[in-house]
Each structure stands twice: as C-alpha cells, then as structure tokens.
PyMOL Python script that loads the backbone (N, CA, C, O; Angstrom):
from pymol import cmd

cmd.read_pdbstr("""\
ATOM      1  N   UNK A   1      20.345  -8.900 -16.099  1.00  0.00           N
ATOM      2  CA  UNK A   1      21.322  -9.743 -15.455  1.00  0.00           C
ATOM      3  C   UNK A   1      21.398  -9.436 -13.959  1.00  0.00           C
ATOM      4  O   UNK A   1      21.220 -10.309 -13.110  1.00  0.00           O
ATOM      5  N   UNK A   2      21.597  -8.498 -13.748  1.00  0.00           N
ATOM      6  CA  UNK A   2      21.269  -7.906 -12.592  1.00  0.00           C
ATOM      7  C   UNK A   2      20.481  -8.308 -11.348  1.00  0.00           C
ATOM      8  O   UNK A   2      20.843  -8.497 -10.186  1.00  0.00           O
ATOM      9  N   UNK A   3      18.842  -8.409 -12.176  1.00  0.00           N
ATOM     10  CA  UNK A   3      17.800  -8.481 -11.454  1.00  0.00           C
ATOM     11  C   UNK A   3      17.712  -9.890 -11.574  1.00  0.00           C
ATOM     12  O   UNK A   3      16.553 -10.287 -11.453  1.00  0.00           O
ATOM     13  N   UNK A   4      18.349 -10.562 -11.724  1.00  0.00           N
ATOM     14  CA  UNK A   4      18.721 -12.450 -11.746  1.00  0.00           C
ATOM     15  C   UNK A   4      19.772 -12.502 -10.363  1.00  0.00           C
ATOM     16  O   UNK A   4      19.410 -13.219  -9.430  1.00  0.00           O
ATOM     17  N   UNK A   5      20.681 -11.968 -10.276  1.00  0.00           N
ATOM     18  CA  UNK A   5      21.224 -11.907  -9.596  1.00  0.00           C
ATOM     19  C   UNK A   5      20.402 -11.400  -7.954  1.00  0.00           C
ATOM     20  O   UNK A   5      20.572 -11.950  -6.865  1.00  0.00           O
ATOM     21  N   UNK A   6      19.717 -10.479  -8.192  1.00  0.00           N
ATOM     22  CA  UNK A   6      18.618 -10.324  -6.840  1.00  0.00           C
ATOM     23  C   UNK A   6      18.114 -11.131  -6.353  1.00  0.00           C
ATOM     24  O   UNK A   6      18.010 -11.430  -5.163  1.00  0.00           O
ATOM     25  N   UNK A   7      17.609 -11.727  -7.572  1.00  0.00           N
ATOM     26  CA  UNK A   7      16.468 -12.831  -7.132  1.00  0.00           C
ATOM     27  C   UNK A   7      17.179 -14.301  -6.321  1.00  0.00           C
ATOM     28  O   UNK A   7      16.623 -15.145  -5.619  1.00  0.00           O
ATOM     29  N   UNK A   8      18.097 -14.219  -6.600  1.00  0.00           N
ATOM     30  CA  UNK A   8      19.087 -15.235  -6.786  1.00  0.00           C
ATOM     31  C   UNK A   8      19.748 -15.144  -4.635  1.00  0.00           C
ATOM     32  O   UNK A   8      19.767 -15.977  -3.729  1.00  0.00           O
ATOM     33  N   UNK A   9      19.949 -14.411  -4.690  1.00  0.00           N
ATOM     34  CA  UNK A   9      20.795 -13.942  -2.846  1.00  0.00           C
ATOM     35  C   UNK A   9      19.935 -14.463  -2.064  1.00  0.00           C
ATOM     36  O   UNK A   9      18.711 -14.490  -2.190  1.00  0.00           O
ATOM     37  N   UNK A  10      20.829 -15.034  -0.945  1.00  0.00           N
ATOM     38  CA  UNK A  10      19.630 -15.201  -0.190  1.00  0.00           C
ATOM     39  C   UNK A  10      18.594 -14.456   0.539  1.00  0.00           C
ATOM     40  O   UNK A  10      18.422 -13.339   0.050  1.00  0.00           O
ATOM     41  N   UNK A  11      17.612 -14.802   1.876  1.00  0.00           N
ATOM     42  CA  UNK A  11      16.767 -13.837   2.236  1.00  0.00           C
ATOM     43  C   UNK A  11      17.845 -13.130   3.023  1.00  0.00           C
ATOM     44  O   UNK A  11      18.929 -13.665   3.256  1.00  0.00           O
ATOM     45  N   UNK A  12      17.440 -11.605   3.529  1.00  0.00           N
ATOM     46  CA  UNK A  12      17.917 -10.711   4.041  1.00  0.00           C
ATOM     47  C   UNK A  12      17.584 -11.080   6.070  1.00  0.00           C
ATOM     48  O   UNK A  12      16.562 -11.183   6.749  1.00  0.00           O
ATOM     49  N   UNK A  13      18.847 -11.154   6.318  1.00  0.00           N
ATOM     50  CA  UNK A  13      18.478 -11.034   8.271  1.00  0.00           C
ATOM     51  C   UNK A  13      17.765 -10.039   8.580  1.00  0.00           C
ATOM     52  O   UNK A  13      17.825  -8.865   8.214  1.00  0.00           O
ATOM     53  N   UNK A  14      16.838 -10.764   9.528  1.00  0.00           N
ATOM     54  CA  UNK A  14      15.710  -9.876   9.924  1.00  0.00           C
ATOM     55  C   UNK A  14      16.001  -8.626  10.658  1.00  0.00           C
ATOM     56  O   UNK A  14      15.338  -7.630  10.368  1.00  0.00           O
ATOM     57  N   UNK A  15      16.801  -8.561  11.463  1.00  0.00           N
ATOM     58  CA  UNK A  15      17.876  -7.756  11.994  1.00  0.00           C
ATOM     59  C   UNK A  15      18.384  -6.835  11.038  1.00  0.00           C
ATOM     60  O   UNK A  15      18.119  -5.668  11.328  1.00  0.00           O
ATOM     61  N   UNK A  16      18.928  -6.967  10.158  1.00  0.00           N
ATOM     62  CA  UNK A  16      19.372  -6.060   9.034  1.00  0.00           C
ATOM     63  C   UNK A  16      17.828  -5.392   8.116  1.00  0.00           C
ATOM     64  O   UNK A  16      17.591  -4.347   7.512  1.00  0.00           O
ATOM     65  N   UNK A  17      17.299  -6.234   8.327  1.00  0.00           N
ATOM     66  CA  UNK A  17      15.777  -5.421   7.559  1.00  0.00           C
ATOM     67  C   UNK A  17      15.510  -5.063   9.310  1.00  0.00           C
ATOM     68  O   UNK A  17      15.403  -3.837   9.336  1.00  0.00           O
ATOM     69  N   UNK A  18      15.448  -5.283   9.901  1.00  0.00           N
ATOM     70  CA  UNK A  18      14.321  -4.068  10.935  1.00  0.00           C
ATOM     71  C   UNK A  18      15.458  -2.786  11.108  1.00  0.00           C
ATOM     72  O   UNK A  18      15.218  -1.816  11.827  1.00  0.00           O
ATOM     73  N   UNK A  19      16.550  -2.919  10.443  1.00  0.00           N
ATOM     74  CA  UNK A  19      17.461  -1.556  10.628  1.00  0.00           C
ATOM     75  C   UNK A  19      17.498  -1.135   9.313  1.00  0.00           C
ATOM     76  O   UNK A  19      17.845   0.029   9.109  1.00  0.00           O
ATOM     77  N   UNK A  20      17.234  -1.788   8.456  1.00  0.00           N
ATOM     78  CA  UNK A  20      16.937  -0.751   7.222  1.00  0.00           C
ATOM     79  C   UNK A  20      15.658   0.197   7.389  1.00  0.00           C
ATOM     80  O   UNK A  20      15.601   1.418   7.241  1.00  0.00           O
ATOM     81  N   UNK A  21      14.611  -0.740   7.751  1.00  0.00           N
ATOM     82  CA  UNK A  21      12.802   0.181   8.282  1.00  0.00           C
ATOM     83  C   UNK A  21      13.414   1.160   8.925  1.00  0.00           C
ATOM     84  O   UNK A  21      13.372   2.197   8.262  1.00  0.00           O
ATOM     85  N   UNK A  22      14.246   1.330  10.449  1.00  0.00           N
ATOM     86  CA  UNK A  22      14.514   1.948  11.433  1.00  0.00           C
ATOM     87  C   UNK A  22      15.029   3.347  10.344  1.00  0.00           C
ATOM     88  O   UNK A  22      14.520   4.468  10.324  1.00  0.00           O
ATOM     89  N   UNK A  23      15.743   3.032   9.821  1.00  0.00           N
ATOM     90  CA  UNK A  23      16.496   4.178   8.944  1.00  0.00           C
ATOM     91  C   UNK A  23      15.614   5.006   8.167  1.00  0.00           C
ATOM     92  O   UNK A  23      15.486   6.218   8.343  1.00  0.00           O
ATOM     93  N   UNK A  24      14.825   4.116   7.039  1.00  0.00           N
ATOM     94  CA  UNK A  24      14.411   4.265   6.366  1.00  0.00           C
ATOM     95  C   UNK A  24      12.942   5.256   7.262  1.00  0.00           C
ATOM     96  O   UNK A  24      12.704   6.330   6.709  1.00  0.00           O
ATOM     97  N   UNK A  25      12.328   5.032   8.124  1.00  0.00           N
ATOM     98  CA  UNK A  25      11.761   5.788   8.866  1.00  0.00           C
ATOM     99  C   UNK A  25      12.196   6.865   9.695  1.00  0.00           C
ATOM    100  O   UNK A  25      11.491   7.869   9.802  1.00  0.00           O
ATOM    101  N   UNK A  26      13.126   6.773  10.204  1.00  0.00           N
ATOM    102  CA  UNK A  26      13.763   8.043  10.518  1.00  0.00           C
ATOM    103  C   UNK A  26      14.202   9.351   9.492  1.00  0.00           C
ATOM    104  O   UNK A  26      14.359  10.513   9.868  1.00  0.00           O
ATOM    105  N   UNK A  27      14.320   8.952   8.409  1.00  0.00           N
ATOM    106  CA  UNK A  27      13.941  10.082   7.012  1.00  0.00           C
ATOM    107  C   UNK A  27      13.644  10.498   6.534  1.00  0.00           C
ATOM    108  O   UNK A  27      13.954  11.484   5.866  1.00  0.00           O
ATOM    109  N   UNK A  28      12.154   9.354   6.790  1.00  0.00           N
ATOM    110  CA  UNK A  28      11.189  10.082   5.423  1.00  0.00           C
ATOM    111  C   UNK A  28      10.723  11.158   6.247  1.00  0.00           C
ATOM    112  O   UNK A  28      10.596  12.068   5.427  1.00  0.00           O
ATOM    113  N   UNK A  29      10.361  11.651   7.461  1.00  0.00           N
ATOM    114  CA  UNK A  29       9.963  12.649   7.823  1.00  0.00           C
ATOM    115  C   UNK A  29      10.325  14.203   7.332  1.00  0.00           C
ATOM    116  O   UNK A  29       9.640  15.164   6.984  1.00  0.00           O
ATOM    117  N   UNK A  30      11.965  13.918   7.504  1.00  0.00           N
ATOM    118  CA  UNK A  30      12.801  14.456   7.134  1.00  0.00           C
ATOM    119  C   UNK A  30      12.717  15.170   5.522  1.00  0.00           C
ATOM    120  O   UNK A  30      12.758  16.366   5.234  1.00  0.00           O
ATOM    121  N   UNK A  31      12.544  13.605   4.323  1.00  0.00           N
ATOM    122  CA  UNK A  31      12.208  14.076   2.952  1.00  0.00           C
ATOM    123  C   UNK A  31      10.696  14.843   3.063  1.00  0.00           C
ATOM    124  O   UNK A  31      10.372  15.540   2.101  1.00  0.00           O
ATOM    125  N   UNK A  32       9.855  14.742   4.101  1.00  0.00           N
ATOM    126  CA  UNK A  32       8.392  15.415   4.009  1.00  0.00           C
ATOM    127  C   UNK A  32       8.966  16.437   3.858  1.00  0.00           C
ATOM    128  O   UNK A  32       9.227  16.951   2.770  1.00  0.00           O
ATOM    129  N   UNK A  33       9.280  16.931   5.117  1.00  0.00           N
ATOM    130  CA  UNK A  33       9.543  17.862   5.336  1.00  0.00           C
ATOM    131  C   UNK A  33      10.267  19.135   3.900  1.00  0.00           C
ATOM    132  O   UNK A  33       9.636  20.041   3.356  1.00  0.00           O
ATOM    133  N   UNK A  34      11.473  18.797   3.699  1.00  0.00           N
ATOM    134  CA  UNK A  34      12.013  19.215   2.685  1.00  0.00           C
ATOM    135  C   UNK A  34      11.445  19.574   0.989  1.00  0.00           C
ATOM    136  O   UNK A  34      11.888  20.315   0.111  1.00  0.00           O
ATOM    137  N   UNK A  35      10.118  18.536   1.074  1.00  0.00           N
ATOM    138  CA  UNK A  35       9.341  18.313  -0.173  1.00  0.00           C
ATOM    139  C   UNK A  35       8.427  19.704   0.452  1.00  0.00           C
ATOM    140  O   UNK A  35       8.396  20.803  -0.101  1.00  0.00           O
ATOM    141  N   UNK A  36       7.902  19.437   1.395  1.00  0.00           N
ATOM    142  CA  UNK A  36       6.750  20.546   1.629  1.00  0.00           C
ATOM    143  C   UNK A  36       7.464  21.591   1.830  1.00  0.00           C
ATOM    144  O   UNK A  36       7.048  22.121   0.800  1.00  0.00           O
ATOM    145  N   UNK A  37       8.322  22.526   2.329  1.00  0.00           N
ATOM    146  CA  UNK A  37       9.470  23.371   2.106  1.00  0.00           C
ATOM    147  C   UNK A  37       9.586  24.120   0.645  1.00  0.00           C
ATOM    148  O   UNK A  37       9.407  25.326   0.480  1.00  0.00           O
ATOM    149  N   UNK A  38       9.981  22.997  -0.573  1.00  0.00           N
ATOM    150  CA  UNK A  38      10.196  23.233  -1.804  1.00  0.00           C
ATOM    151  C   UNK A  38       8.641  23.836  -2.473  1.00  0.00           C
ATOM    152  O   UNK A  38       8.682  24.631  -3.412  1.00  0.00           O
ATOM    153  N   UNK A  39       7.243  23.358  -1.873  1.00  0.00           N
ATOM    154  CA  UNK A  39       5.948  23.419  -2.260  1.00  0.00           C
ATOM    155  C   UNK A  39       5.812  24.476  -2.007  1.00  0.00           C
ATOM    156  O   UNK A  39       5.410  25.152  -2.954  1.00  0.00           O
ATOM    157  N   UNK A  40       6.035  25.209  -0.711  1.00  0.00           N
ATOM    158  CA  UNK A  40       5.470  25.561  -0.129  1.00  0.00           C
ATOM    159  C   UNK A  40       5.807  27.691  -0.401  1.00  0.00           C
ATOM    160  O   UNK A  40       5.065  28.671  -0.470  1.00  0.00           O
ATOM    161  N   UNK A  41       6.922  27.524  -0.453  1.00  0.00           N
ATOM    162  CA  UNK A  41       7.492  28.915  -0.413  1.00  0.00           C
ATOM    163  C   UNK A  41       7.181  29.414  -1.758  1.00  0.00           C
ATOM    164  O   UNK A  41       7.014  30.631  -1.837  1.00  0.00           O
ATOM    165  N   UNK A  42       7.071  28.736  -2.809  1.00  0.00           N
ATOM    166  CA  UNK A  42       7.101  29.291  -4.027  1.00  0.00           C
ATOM    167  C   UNK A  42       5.573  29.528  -4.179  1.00  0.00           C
ATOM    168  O   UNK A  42       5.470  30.235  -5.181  1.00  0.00           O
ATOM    169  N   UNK A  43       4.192  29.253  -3.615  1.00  0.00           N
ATOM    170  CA  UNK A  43       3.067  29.241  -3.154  1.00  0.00           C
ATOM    171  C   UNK A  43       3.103  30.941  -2.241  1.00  0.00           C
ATOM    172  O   UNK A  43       2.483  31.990  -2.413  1.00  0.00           O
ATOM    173  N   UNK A  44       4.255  30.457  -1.171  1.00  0.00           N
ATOM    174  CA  UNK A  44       3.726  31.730  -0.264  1.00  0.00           C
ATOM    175  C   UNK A  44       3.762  33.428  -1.085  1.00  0.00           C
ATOM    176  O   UNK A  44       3.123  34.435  -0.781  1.00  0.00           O
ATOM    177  N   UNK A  45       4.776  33.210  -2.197  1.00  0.00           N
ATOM    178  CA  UNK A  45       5.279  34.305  -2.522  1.00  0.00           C
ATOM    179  C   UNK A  45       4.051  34.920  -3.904  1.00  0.00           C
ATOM    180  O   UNK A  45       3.755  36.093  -4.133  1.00  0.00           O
ATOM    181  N   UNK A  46       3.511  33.587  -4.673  1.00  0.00           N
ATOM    182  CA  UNK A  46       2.501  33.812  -5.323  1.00  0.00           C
ATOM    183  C   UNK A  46       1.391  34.120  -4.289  1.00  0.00           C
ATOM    184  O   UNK A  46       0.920  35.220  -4.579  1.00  0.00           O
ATOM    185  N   UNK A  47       0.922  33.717  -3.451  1.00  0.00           N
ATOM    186  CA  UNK A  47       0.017  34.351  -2.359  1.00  0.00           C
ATOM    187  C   UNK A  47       0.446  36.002  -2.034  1.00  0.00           C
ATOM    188  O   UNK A  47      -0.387  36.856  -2.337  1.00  0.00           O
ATOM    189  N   UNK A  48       1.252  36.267  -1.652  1.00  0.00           N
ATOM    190  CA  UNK A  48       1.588  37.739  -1.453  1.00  0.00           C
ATOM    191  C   UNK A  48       1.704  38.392  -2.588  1.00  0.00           C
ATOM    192  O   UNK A  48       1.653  39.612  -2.435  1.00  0.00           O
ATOM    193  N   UNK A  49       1.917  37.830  -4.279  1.00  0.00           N
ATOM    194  CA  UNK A  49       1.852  38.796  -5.109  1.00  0.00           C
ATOM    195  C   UNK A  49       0.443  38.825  -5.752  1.00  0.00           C
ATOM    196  O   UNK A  49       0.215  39.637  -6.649  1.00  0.00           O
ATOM    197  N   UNK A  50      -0.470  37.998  -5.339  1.00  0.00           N
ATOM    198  CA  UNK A  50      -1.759  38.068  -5.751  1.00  0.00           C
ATOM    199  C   UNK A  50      -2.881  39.028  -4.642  1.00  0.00           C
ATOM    200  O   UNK A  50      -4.020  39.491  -4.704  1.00  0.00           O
ATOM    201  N   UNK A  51      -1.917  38.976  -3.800  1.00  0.00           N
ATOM    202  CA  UNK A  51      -3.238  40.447  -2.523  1.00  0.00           C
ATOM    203  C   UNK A  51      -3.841  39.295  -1.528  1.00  0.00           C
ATOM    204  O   UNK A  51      -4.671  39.377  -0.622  1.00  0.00           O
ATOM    205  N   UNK A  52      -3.155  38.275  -2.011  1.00  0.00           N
ATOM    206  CA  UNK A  52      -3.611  37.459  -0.539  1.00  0.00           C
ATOM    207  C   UNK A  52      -2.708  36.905   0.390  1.00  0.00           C
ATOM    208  O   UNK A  52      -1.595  36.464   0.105  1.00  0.00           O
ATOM    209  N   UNK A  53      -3.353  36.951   1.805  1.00  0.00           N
ATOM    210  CA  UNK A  53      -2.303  36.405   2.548  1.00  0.00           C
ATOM    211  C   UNK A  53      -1.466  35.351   2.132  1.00  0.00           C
ATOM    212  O   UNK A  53      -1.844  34.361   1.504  1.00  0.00           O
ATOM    213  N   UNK A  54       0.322  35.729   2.707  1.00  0.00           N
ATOM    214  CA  UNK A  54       0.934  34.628   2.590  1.00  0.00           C
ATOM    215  C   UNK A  54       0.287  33.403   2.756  1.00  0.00           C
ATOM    216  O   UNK A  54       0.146  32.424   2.023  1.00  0.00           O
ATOM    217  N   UNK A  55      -0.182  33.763   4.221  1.00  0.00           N
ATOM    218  CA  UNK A  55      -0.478  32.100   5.385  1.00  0.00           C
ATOM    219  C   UNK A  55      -1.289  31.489   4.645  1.00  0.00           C
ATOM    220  O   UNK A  55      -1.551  30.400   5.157  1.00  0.00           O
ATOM    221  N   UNK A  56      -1.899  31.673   3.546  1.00  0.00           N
ATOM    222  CA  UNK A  56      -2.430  31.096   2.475  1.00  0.00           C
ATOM    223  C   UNK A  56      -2.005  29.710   2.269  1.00  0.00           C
ATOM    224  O   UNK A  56      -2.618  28.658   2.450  1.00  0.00           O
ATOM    225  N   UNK A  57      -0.938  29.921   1.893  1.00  0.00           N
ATOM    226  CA  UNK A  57       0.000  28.908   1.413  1.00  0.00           C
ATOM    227  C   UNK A  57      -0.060  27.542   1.893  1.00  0.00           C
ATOM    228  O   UNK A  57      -0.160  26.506   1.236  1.00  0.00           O
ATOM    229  N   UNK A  58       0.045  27.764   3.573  1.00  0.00           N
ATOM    230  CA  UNK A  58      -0.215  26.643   4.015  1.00  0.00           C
ATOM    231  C   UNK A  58      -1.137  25.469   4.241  1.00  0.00           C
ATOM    232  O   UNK A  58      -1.219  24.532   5.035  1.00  0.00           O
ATOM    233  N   UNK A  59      -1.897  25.999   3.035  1.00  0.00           N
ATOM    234  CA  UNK A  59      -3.230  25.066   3.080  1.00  0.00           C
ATOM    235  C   UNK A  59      -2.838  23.580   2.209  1.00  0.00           C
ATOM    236  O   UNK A  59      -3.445  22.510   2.190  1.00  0.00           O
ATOM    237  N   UNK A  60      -1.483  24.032   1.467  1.00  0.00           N
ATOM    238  CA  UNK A  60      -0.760  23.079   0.993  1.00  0.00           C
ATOM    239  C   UNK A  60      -0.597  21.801   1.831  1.00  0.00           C
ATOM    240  O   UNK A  60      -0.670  20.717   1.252  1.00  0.00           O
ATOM    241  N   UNK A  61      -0.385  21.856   3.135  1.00  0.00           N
ATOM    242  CA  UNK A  61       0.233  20.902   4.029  1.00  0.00           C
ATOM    243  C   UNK A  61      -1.321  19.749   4.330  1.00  0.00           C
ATOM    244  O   UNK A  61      -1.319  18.533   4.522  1.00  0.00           O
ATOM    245  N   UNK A  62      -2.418  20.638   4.271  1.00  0.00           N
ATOM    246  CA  UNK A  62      -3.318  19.345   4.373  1.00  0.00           C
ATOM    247  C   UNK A  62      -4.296  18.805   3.019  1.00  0.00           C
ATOM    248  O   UNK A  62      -4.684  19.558   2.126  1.00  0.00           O
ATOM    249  N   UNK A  63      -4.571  17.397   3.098  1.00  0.00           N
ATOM    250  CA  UNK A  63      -5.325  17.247   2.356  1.00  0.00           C
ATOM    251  C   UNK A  63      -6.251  17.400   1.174  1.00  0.00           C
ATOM    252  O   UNK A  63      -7.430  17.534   1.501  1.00  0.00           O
ATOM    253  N   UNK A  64      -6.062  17.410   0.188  1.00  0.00           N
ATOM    254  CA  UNK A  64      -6.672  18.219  -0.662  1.00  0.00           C
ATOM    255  C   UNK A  64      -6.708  20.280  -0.449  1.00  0.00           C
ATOM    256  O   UNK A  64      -7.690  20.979  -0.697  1.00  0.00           O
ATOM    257  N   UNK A  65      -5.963  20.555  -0.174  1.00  0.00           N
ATOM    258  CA  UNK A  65      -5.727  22.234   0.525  1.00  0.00           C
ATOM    259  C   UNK A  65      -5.188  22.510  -0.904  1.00  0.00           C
ATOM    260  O   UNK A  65      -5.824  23.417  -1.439  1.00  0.00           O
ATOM    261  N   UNK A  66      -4.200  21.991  -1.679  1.00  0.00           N
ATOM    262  CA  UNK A  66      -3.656  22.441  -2.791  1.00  0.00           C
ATOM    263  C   UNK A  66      -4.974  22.780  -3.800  1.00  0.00           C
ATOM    264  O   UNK A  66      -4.867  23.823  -4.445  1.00  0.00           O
ATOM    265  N   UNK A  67      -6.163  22.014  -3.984  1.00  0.00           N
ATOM    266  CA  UNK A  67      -6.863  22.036  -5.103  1.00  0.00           C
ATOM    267  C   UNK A  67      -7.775  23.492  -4.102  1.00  0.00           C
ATOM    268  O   UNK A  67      -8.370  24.275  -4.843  1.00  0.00           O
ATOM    269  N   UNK A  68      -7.835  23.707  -3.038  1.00  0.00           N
ATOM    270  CA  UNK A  68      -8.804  24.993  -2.672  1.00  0.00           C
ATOM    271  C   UNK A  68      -7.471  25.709  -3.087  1.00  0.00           C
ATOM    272  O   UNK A  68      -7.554  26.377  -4.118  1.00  0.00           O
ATOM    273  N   UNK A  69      -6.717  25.691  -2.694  1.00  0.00           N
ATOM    274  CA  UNK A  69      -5.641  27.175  -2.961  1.00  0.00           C
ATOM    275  C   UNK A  69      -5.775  27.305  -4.487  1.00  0.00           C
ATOM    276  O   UNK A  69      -5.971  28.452  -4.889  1.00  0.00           O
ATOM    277  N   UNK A  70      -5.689  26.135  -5.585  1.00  0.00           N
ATOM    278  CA  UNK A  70      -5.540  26.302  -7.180  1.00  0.00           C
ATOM    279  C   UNK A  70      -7.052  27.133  -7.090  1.00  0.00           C
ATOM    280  O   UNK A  70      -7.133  28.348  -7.267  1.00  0.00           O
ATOM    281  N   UNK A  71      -8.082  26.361  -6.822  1.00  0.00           N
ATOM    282  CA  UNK A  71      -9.418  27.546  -6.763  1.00  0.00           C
ATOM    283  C   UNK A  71      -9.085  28.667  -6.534  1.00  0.00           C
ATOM    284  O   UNK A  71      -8.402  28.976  -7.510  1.00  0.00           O
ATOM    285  N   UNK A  72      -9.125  29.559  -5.815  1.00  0.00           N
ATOM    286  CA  UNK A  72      -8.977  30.382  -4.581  1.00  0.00           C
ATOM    287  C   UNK A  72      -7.840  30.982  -6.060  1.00  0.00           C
ATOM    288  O   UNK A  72      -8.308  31.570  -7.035  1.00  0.00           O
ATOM    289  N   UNK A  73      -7.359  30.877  -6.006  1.00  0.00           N
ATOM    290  CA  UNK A  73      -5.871  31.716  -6.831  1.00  0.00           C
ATOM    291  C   UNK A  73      -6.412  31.525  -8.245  1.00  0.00           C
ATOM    292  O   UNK A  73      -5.857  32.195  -9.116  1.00  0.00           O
ATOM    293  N   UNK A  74      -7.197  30.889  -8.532  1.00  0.00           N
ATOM    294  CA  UNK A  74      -8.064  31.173 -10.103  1.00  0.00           C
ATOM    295  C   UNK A  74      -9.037  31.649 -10.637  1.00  0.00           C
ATOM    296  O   UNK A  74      -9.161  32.060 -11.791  1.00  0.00           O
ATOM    297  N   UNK A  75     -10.042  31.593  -9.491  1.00  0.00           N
ATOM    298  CA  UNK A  75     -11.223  32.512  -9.570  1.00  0.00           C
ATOM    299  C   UNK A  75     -11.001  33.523  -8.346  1.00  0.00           C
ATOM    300  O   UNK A  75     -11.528  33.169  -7.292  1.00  0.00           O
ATOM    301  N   UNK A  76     -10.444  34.478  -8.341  1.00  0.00           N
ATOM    302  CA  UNK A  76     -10.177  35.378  -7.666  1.00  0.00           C
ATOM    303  C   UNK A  76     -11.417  36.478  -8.175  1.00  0.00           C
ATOM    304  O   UNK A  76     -12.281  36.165  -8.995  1.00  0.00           O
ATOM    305  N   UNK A  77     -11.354  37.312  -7.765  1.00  0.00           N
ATOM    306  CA  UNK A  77     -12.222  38.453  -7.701  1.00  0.00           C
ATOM    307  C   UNK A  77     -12.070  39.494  -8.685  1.00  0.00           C
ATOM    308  O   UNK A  77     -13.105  40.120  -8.914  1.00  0.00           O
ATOM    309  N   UNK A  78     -11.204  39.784  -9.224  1.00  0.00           N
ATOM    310  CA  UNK A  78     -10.523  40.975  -9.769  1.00  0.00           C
ATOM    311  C   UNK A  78      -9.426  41.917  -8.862  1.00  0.00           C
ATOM    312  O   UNK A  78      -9.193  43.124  -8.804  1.00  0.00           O
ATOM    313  N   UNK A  79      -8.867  40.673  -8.168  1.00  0.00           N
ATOM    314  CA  UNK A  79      -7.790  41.598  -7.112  1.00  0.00           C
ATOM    315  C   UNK A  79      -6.696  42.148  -8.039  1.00  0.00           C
ATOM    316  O   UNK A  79      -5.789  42.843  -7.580  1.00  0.00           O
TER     317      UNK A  79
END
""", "prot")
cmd.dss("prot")
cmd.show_as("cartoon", "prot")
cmd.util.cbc("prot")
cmd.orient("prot")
C-alpha cells in the first residue's frame, strides 16, 4: 500500500533532489570512513598478535588488499 502511494506523489523539485545528493554526499565519506575504522582495528590487533606488523592492516583500505592480508595471515610461515 505504501509503495502505491510512492508511485502515486508527484515528481520531486529539482532543488530538493540536488539537496538531498548535496547531503547525501557530504556523508558517505563520513560512513567510509567509520566502516573502514570498524575493519580496520580489529585486523590491526590480529596483525600484532600474529608477529606481524600492525601497519599491516592497512592494506585493507585499497583494492583487493583484504584478500593479500587473508593470504599473508593464512599461509604464514610458522610464526
């Protein structure tokens, strides 16, 4: 019923959508941020209890870096 009702309103002022984007972009940086934060520390601390550098961790932040760190932290050496 609801989603009848959506469909149903008229279009949205363009003005009011380029200030929803405006918002809506001014945040998500913000949610990156906070997401990679939550990734990231619980990584650094398994890095320091495995004999490898923290700064490890941060390989999280680029590109495919998570699947070398899952390597890297699975075939380890016998540390």
């Amino acid at each position: 019923m609801h989603n009848l009702a959506l469909l149903l309103q008229a279009p949205m002022d363009p003005a009011a959508a380029r200030h929803v984007a405006l918002v809506f972009l001014a945040a998500l940086p913000i949610v990156i941020l906070v997401c990679l934060i939550i990734v990231i520390v619980p990584f650094w601390f398994i890095c320091k209890k495995a004999g490898f550098s923290p700064w490890l961790s941060l390989l999280l932040i680029i590109p495919f870096g998570n699947l070398v760190l899952y390597y890297v932290l699975a075939f380890q050496s016998g540390r």
